[in-house]
N, C-alpha and C positions, 0 to 999 in steps of 0.2 A: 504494500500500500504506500502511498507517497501523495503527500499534501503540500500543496502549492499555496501559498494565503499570500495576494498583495492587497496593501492600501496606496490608494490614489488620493495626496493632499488634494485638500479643496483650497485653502491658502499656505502655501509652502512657506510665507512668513511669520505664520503662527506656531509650527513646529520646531520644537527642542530634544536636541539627541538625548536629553536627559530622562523623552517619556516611552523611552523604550530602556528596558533591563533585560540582561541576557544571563542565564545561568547555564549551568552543564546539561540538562537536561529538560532548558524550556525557555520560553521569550517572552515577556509583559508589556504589552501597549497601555498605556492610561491617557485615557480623557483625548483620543487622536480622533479630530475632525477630518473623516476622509470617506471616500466610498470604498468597497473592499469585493473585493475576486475573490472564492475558493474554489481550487480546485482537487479534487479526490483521484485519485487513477486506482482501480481496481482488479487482479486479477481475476479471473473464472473461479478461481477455489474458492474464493473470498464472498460471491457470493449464493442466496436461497437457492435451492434445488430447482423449482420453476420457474427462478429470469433464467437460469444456466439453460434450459431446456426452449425457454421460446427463442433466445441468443441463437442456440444451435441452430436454427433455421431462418436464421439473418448471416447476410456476407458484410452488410454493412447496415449502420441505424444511427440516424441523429434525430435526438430532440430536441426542437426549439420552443421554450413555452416562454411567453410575456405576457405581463399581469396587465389588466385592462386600463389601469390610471397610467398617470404619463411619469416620466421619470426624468432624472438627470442625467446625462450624458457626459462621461470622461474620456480624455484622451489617456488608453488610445479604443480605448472601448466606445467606438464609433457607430457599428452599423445598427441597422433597425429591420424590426419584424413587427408585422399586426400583432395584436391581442392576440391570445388565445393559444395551444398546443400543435406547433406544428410538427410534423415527423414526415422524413424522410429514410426511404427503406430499401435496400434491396435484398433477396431473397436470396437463399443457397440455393445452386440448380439440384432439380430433382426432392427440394424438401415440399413435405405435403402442407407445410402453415395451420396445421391445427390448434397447437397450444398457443400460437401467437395473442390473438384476439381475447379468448380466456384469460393470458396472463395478464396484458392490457387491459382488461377491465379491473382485472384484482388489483392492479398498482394506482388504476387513475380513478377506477368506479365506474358500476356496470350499467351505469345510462350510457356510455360513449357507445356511438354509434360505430360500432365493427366486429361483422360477421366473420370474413374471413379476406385476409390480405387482398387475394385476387380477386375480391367481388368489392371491398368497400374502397380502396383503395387507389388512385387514379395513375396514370403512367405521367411521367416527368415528359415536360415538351424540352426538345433537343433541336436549337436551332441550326448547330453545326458539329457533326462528328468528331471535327478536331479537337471541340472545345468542350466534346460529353466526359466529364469528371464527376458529375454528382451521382447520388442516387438513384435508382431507376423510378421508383412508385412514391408517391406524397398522398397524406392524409393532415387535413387540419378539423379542428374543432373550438369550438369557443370554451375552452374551459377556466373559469375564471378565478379558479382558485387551485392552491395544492392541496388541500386539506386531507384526503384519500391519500394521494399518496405522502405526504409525514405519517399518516397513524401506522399505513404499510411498512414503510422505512422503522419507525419507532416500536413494532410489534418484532420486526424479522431482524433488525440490526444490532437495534441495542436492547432485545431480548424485554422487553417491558419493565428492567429494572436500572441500567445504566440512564441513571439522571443526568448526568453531563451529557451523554449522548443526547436523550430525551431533548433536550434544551436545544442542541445543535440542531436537532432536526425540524423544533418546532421554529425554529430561525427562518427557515424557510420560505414562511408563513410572511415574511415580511419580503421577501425578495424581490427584485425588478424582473431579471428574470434568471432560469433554470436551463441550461445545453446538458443534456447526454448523448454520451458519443460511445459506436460501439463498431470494429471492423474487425474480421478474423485473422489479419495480417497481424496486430496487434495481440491479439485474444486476451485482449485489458477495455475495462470500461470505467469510462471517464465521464464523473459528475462535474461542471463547474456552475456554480452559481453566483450574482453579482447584486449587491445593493450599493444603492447609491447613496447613501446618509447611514448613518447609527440610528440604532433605535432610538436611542435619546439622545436630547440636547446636550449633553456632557462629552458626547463622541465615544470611539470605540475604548472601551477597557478591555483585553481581551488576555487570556493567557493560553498559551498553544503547548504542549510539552510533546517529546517523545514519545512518541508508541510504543516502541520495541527497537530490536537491532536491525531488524528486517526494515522497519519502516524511517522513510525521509521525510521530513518536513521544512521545508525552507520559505523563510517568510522575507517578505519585501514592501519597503515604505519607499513608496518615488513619488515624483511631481514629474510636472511637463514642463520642459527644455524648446527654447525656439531652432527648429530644425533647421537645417545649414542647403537642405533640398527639398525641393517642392511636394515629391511624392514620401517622404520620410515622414515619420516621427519621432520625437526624445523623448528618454527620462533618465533622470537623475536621480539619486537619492542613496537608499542603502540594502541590501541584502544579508541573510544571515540563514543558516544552515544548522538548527538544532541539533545538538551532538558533539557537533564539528567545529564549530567556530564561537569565540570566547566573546567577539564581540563583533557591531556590525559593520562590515566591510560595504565601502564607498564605491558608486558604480554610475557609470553614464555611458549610454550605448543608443543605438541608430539605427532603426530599419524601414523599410518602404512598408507600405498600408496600402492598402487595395481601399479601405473606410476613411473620407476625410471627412474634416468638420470643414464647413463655408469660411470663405477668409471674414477677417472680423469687422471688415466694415460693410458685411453682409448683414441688412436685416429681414431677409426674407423666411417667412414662413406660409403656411396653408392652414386650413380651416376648409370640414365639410361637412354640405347641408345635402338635404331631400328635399327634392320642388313640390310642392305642392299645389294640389291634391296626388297622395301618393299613387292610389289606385294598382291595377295590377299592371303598370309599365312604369316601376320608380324611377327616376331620372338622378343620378349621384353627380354632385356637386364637388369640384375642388376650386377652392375661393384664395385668389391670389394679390398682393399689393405690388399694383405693373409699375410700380418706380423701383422696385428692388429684383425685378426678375433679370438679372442681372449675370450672363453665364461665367461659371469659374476659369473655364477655358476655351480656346476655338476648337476644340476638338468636341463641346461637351454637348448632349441633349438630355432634356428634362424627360423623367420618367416616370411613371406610379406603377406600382405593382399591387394586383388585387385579389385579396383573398375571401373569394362567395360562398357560403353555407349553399345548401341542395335547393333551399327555396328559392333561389335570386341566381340568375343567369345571363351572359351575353348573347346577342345574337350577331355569331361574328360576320355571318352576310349584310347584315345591318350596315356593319361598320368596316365592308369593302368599298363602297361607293367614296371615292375622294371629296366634291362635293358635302357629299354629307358632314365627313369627316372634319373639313374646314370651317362649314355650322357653328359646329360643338367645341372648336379650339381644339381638336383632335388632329396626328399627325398619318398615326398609325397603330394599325392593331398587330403588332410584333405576334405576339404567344397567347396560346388560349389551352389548358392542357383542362382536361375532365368532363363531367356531365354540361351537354351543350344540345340536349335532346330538346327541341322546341314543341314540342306536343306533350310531353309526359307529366304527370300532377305531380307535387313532392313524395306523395305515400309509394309509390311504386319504383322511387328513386333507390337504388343502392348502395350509391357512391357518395363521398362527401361533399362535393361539391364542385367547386371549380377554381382557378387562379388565373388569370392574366395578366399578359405588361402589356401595356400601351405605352406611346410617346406623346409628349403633348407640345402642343403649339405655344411659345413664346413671343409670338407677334403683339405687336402693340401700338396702337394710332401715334402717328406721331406728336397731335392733337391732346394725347390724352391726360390728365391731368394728374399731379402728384399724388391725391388722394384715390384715385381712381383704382377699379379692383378689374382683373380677368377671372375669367369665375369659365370652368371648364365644364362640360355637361355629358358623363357618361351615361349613355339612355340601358336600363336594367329592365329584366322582363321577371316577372314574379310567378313562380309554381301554384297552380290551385293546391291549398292546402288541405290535409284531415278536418272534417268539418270537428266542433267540438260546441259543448254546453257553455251558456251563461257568458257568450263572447261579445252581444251587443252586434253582431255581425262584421268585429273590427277585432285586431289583436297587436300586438307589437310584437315585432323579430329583430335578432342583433344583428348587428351584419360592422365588422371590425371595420376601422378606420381605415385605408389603403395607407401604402407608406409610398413617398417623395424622392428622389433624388437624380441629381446630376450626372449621367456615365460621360466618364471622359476616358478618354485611351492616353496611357503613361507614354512617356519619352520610350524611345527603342532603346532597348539592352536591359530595360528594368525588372528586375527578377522580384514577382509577389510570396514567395516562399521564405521566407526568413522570419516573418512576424509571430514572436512568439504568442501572441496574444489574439493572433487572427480569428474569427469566425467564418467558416465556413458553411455550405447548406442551408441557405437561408431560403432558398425556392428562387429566387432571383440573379443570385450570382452565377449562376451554373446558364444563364441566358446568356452571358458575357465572353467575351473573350479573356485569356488569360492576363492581359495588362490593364484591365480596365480600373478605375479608380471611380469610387462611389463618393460624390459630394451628397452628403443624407439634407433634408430641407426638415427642420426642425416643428413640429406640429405648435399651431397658435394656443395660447394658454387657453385652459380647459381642465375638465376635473373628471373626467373618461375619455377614454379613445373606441369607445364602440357608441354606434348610431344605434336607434333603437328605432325600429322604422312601425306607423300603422299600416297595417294591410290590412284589407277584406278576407271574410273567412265565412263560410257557411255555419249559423248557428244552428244547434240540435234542435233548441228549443222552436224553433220557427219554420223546423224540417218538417212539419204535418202540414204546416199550410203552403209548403214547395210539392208536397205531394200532390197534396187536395188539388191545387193549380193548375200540374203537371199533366193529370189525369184528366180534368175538365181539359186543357187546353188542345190533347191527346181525340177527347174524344169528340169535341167542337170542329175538330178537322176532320176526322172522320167519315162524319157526318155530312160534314161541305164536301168531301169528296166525292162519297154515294149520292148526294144528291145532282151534281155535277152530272156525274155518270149514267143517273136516271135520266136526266133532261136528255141527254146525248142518245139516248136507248129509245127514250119516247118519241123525242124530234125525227129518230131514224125510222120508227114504226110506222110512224103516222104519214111519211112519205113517202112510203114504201105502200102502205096501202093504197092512197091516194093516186100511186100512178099504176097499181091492179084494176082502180075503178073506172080510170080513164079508158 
């Protein structure tokens, strides 16, 4: 086992080497205002008998979950994912995916929607063979909390009596967000999770010690360093190695980032709305301030990437017409991977949903004034849904905020492989080429990042008088029809007769 812990000052002028102590067998932070990374790296022995068993029939598994409120962003912990659990997966050839799904409900909780890999699960769009690196299959879902899995973690890890344990796990509980990572090359599974503040206003007090002879633990306090090159990042601070080192040794080191933050006399952000009236064709909104749309490079275009639950879908013919496209502030509809069935109601849906990138138009009157907004209009088609009771004939669905940013392509010769800190598997990166550089556009203050949209829905209560209707309306046609048919029978009788008499 081997545990990785950094803090990222939030003012590197307010820290003193004095608020860390290092003894032989452990490290104490007091009162350090910072956001903080752990990561855990696990082998297969280490853990339950049935993740070891659904693992078996994974080559590769990353999860990305992010909590629905909005967070802080540190360098170099840059990039962004919607709300909710996203997973990325690919399968061992020839495994049959049974226990998958099973153990996935035991760890997250058995409302998650999945049957079995190859039915709920959606295939990765690959816009270029050269550049296919990720995963094959993705699943998201709106899960908006961990709470299932800490009791899981806290029942099978620390055995229901390691209190320190207990405590760690329910840490959890407050994170930004949660990466596992799992590939057979490896045959090690890697937790890291990241909060962005302390729990409390006093900062982290934390004490880390040794595990064993087997296990590493090396902790790190750095701050950000103004980088010397455009696609890098710094930090500086200090490192320390439990065990091994008496005290904490000084370090400043440099690597390129595939994730940037916007240069700082950038103030642009996004904010998104539903036009209303929602009806079953939502229109999603991304709201922009056009004196800051501003690109970070000539190489860059603006991007959203969109993550739909089964009720809500594109219609990517829709959004082949150019014309149309230019409408909507639309450039292009790049990728569209999943259920994209335009007739099918949500109940008979299988799969989770759908993801797309689009590009979007930057254009701006030259007229138009500082205050002025671009405001983009993705047109959504909505699934008829399971009727249900006491709905008012209306209901609300979540549907995560899409996430922002700038692709730009790095200088030639720049290698993205060196960051130790990189995220990989986000559903978006894997669209890109290998140099591409991610300016993320920071979401407008806000207290969630998931839309809660109404839609129409059939009420139970009000399903007697769609029948009663239905039946009347069923049988009033009927009717008009045989009578039709009589006049057509009679007129032909009677003229028929009429020239026997002649």
């Amino acid at each position: 086992m081997k545990h990785r812990i950094t803090y990222f000052l939030h003012d590197p002028s307010e820290f003193d080497i004095s608020q860390i102590e290092v003894k032989s067998d452990a490290l104490s932070v007091d009162s350090l205002d910072a956001a903080k990374e752990h990561r855990i790296t696990l082998g297969l022995s280490e853990l339950p008998p049935e993740l070891r068993r659904a693992l078996s029939e994974c080559y590769e598994l990353h999860l990305r979950w992010t909590r629905p409120t909005p967070y802080y962003h540190v360098s170099p912990l840059l990039s962004r994912s919607s709300s909710g659990m996203h997973l990325f997966y690919t399968p061992q050839l020839g495994s049959s995916q049974n226990f998958f799904c099973s153990a996935f409900k035991q760890i997250f909780g058995d409302d998650l929607k999945c049957i079995n890999p190859a039915t709920t699960f959606t295939n990765v769009s690959i816009l270029s063979e050269r550049f296919a690196t990720g995963a094959s299959q993705q699943y998201h879902t709106m899960l908006s909390s961990l709470a299932e899995l800490i009791t899981y973690l806290s029942h099978k890890v620390c055995k229901g009596r390691d209190y320190a344990c207990i405590k760690q796990m329910q840490s959890l509980s407050s994170a930004a967000y949660l990466d596992i990572d799992y590939d057979t090359i490896s045959h090690a599974l890697t937790f890291t999770a990241f909060w962005d503040s302390a729990p409390s206003s006093h900062g982290w007090t934390d004490k880390h010690s040794q595990l064993g002879p087997t296990h590493q633990t090396e902790v790190g306090i750095l701050n950000s360093e103004t980088p010397t090159e455009p696609e890098e990042l710094k930090l500086g601070g200090f490192l320390t190695v439990i065990g091994e080192d008496d005290h904490p040794s000084p370090t400043l080191f440099a690597f390129p980032s595939r994730h940037q933050p916007l240069p700082q006399s950038s103030e642009l952000d996004y904010r998104t709305a539903f036009r209303d009236p929602t009806g079953l064709h939502p229109v999603l909104q991304l709201i922009f301030p056009s004196s800051q749309l501003e690109s970070p490079g000539e190489s860059c275009a603006l991007h959203t990437y969109l993550t739909l639950p089964s009720y809500l879908f594109i219609d990517k013919y829709q959004l082949s017409d150019p014309l149309f496209l230019a409408s909507q502030n639309l450039v292009a509809l790049h990728s569209i991977a999943g259920e994209t069935d335009l007739e099918a109601p949500d109940w008979i849906i299988k799969t989770w949903g759908s993801a797309a990138l689009l590009e979007l138009s930057t254009s701006i009157s030259t007229s138009a004034s500082a205050d002025e907004e671009l405001t983009v209009s993705i047109p959504l088609h909505l699934r008829y849904l399971s009727p249900s009771n006491a709905t008012l004939g209306q209901i609300q669905v979540p549907v995560p905020w899409p996430i922002v940013f700038w692709a730009c392509v790095a200088d030639e010769g720049t290698k993205m492989n060196v960051n130790p800190f990189d995220r990989v598997n986000l559903g978006y990166d894997g669209l890109f080429g290998p140099r591409t550089m991610f300016y993320h556009v920071p979401t407008a203050p806000t207290k969630i990042l998931v839309q809660h949209v109404r839609v129409p829905i059939l009420n139970l209560d009000d399903a007697q008088y769609v029948e009663i209707g239905t039946v009347f309306a069923i049988a009033l046609g009927s009717l008009w029809v045989l009578w039709k048919l009589l006049r057509v029978w009679t007129g032909g009788y009677h003229e028929n007769v009429s020239k026997k008499t002649q």
